[in-house]
C-alpha positions, 0 to 999 in steps of 0.5 A, a space after each residue: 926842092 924835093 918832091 915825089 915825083 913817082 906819079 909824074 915819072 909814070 905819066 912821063 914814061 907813058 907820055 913818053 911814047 909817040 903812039 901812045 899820045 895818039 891814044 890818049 888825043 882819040 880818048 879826049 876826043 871819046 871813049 874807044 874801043 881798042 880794035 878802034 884805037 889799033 885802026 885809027 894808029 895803024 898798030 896791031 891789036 896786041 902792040 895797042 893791047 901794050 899801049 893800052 896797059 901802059 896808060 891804064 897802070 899809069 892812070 890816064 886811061 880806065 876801061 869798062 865792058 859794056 853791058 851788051 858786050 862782055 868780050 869788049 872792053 872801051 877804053 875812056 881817058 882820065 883827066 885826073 889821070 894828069 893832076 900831079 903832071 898838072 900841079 909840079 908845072 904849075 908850081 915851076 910857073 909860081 917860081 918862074 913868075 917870082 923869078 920874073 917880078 923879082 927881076 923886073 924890080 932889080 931892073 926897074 931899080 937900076 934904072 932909077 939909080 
């Protein structure tokens, strides 16, 4: 079975991270700033500054300014962000599924013999 996995490999490695699935679980709950996010971790800003430009270029975070204040920037989660991650597990369920009716069937004849 081959497949680019590059997309998945990226949110894997930025999955991969303890602190930064701290991050992404404050994002789904609402959008954050990052000193909120360095708070809320118990990290400094620039190690959340590193966090947070992992899971931009991985595409599961976005950020905007907002228009009252140009020097901040908040920080939203992008559910699209895990679609291909979202999409390879649920082709892995269809074969384990397959897997399972087809054993199920051999057993079921196996009984009947």
């Amino acid at each position: 079975m081959e497949n680019d996995l590059t997309g998945i490999d990226g949110t894997f490695d930025a999955l991969a991270d303890p602190t930064r699935r701290a991050i992404v679980e404050l994002l789904v709950q609402k959008p954050h700033r990052a000193s909120e996010l360095a708070v809320a971790t118990g990290i400094s800003r620039s190690r959340m500054s590193k966090h947070l430009r992992v899971l931009l270029d991985a595409g599961l975070a976005r950020d905007e300014r907002p228009p009252d204040d140009a020097r901040a920037r908040v920080f939203y989660m992008r559910p699209e962000g895990i679609g291909d991650v979202q999409e390879w597990l649920a082709r892995l369920q269809k074969e384990w599924d397959a897997q399972l009716r087809s054993f199920k069937r051999h057993m079921e004849k196996k009984g009947n013999a």
